[in-house]
N, C-alpha and C positions, 0 to 999 in steps of 0.2 A: 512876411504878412500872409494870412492866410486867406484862401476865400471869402468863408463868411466873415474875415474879418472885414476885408473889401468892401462886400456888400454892407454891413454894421454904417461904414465910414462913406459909402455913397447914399445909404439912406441917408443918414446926416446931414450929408453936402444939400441935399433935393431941397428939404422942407426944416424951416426953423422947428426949433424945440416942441414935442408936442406939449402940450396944454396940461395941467392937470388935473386929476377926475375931480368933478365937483364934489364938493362935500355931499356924505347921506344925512338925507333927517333921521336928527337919532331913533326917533321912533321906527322909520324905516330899516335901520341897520339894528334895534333890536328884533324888528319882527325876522328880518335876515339870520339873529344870530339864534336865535328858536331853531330855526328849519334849519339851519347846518350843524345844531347842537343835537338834532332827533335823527337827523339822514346825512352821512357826509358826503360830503362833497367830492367828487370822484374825480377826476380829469382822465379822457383815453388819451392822451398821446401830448409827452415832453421831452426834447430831445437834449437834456443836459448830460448828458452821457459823452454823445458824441461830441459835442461843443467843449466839452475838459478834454475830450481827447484832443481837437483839433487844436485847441491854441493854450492849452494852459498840462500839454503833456501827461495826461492822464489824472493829475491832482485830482484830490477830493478836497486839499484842505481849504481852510478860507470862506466856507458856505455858508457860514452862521449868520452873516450879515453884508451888505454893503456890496454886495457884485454887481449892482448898478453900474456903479464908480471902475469896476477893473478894465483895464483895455486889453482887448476887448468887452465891452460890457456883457452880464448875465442876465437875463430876463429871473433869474429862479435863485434862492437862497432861503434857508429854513426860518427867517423870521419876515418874510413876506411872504411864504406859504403859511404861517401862521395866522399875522396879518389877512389873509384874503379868505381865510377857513378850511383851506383844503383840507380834507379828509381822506383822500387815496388819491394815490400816482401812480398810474401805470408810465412808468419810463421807456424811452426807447430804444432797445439795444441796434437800433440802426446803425448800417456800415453802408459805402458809396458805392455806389451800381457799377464801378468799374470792376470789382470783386468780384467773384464767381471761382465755382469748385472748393476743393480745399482750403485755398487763401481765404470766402470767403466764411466758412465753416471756422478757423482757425480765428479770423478775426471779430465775429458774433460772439467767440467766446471770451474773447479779449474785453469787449463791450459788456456784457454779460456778469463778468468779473467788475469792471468799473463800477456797474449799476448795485452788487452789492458790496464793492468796497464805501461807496457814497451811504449805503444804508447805513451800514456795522458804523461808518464813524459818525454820525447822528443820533444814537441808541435813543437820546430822548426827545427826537422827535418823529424820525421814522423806523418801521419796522418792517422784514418783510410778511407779503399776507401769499399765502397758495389759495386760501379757495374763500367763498362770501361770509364764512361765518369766523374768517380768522378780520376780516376787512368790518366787519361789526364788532367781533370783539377790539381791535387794536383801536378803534376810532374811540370806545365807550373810555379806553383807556387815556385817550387825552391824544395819544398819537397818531401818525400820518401812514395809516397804510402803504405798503408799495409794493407793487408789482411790476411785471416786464412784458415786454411786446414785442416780438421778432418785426422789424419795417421791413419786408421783401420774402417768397419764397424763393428767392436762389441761396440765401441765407443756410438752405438745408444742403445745398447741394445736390440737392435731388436725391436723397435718401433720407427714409423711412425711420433708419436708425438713431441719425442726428435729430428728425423730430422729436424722438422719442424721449432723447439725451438733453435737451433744451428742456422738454417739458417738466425731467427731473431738475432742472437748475432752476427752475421758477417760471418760465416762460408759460403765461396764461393767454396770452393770442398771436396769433401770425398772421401780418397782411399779406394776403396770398403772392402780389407784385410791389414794386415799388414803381418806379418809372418806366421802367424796359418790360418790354416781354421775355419771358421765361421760354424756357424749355414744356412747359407745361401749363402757359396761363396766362393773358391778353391783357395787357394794361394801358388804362383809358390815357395816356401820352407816349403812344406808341404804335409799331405798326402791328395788325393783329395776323397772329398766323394759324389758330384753331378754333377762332370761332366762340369764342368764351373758354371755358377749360378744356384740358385735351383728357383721354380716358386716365392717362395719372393724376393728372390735378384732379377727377373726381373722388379718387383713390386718396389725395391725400386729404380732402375735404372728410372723408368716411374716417381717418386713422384721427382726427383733429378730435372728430366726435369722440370717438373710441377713447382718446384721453382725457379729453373733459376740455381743450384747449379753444378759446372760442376763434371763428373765423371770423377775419376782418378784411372787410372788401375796399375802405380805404383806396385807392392808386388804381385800382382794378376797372377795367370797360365795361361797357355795362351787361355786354351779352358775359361777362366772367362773374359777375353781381347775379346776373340769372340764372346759368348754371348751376354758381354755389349754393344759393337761396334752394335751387331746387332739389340740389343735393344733399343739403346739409340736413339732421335731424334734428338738430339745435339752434337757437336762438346766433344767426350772424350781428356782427357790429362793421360800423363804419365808425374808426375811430379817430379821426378827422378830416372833415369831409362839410360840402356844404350842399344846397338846392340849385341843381340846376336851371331849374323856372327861373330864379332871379339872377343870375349869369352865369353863362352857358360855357364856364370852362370844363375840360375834360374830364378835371378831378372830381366834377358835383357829380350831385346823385341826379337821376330823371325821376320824374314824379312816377311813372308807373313801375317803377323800383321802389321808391318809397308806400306805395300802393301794396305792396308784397308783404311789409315787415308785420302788418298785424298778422296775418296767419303764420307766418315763421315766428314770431314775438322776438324780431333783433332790435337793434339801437341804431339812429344815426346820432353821434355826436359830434354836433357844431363847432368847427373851428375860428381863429382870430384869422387868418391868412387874407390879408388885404384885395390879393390876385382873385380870391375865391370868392369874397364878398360881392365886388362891382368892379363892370365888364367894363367900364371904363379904366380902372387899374391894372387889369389884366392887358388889353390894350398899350397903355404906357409900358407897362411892362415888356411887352413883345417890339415895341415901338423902340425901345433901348437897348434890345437885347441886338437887333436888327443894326441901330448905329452904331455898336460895342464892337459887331463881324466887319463893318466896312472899317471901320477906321482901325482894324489891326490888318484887315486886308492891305490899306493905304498905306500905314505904318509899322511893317512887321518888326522893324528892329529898334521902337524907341515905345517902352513901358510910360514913360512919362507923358509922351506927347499925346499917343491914345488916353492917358488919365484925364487931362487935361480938357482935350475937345471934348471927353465925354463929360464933364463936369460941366462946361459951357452949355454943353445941349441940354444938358439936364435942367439947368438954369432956364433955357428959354421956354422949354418943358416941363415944368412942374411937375412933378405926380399927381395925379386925382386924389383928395382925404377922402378918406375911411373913418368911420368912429361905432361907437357900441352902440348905435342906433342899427348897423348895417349887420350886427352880428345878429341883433335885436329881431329881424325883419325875417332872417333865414331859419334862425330857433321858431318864431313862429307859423311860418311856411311848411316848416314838416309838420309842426304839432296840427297842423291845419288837414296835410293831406294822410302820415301817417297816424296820427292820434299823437295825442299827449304818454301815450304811454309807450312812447319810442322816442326820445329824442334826450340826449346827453350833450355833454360839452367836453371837446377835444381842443384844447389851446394850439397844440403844435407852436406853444413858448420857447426859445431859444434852438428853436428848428428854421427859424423865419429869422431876414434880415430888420424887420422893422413890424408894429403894431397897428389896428385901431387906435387911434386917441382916445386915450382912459383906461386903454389897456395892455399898456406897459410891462405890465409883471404878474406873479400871480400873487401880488398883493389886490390885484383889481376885479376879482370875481362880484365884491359884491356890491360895484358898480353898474355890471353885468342886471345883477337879480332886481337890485333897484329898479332900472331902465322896465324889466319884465311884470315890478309890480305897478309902477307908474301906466303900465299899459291892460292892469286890471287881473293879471294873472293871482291863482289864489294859492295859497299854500300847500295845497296839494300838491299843485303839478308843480310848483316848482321843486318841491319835495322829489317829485320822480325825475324831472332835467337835472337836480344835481347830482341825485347817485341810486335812484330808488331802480331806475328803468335797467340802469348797469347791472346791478347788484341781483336781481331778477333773473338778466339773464345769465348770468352766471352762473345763478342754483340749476337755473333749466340745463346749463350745458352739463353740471357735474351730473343733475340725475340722471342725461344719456349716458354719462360715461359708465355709470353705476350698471346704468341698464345693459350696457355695452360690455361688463366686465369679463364675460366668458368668450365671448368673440376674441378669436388667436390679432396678434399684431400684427400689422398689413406685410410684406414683404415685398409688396409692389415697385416694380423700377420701371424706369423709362423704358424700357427694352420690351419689359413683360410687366403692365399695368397694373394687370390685374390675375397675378397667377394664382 
């Protein structure tokens, strides 16, 4: 059994079956299918890559329908990304932070391979897209754009080269950290050692540019969000990520970060991640993680016994629900402090042990835009939350790169920065 299996099957244990999404009024869900018919619907960050790796060995097959039902269960399959409208995927070539150097260079590429073996065996519904105007054409064509996303810069191994060599394989953003600090970059659940970026990470922030590749600050602290911002000549993204103002976990963003993105013109896109919504699940969370360490303390040599009390406690403990009111509140919170014309939606679907209620799968996006019109929002802006603000920045970043073309490619190493 694996990890997230675990987790899958302790979410379960916690709380009966979620609910499910209410019905849209049709009217409602045509005015939905307008706007996802003119702009598609983008998602920054899905981690079915790495979830085929972990428990179903790599496969791609099986995806057409029904991985609700597989045990492990799938958040993601191509007739509920149908179902929900999606229009592009940036996927996650994420690998686990215990990786670094070569191993984890070697196994990004392994991910990397996954993310387009899953394309190629889909032809008619996903395709891959390199840059905004191939994610416009594939959408006009009926299909599901995709794209890649490196989760971590130790992913490069701290060379210049493998960025380089990613970018050629499709990789269009890198989140500079994932949970650990780097060799070169401070992540907001972690201890920090330079301060936000050190003189390489600004180096690789400039080589990012240089490709067209957008940075994503995502996992990253916030003095490493300010540096990049500062350094970057292009539009940054945060591709799932939530408002700190409404709780205060390490991974949100702080409002005077979001204060930044109109004059850089980046994205934050809104994730489902229950811990990141309310501070009260965050809490539970760390409250079980805390009785998960004693009771293997207690009981180092019996798997079962820890299962069990932890199951009981869980019982007497509840989780705190979450629903798409809670996603609802944070999408609005940026579009409040950074404008409407920064704010996207990053699921972090099959990254995460369990959902919002209603948001189960990415059949339920437009359960999501319901809730946003119910609360008065007009077609425009949800126009630019589903893929308009992404899509933006991404020409912004290609015309740096464009701008950037004669500029030699960085050689910078940890040793020597910036030679």
């Amino acid at each position: 059994m694996t990890f997230r299996h675990m987790l899958l099957l302790a979410a379960a244990l916690t709380l009966p079956a979620a609910a499910a999404a209410q019905p849209i009024d049709p009217r409602v869900k045509a005015r939905i299918d307008r706007i996802l018919k003119r702009t598609p619907l983008i998602d920054g960050h899905n981690d079915l890559p790495w979830a085929l790796r972990e428990d179903f060995g790599g496969s791609v097959e099986g995806l057409e329908s029904g991985t609700d039902a597989r045990t492990p269960p799938l958040m993601t399959d191509m007739q509920r990304m149908r179902a929900g409208g999606v229009g592009g995927q940036f996927w996650s070539v994420y690998i686990t932070g215990t990786l670094t150097g070569d191993e984890a260079i070697r196994t990004t590429i392994e991910q990397i391979d996954t993310a387009h073996r899953l394309i190629a065996a889909y032809p008619q519904h996903l395709e891959l897209a390199r840059t905004a105007d191939d994610i416009v054409r594939i959408h006009r064509r009926g299909r599901i754009a995709s794209m890649l996303g490196v989760e971590g810069g130790r992913q490069i191994g701290a060379s210049m080269a493998t960025l380089r060599r990613f970018y050629d394989l499709g990789v269009r953003y890198m989140t500079l950290t994932h949970n650990q600090t780097t060799e070169w970059a401070d992540a907001g659940t972690d201890e920090p050692k330079h301060d936000g970026l050190s003189p390489f990470g600004v180096e690789v922030v400039k080589e990012m540019n240089r490709l067209g590749m957008l940075v994503d600050l995502s996992h990253v602290a916030p003095a490493t969000m300010k540096d990049a911002i500062a350094a970057s000549r292009a539009p940054v993204i945060f591709s799932h990520s939530n408002a700190f103002a409404l709780d205060p976990h390490p991974r949100n963003v702080p409002d005077d970060v979001l204060r930044l993105l109109p004059a850089n013109g980046g994205v934050i896109m809104l994730t489902f991640v229950p811990g990141f919504l309310r501070e009260e699940v965050w809490t539970w969370s760390q409250n079980r993680s805390g009785e998960e360490a004693r009771l293997k303390a207690r009981y180092p040599n019996s798997k079962a016994e820890v299962a069990a009390r932890l199951k009981a406690w869980e019982a007497a403990n509840p989780r705190p629900p979450t629903d798409i009111a809670a996603v609802a509140d944070h999408i609005e919170h940026a579009a409040r402090v950074a404008g409407f014309d920064h704010v996207g939606i990053g699921g972090d679907l099959d990254g995460i042990p369990y959902t919002p209620t209603g948001l189960e799968g990415v059949d339920d996006y437009p359960s999501l835009f319901a809730e946003l019109i119910r609360r008065g929002w007009s077609d425009a802006n949800l126009a630019k939350l589903a893929g308009g603000n992404i899509l933006r920045a991404l020409r912004r970043a290609e015309a740096v790169a464009a701008a950037m073309r004669n500029e030699s490619p960085s050689m910078a190493t940890l040793d020597r920065p910036k030679p």
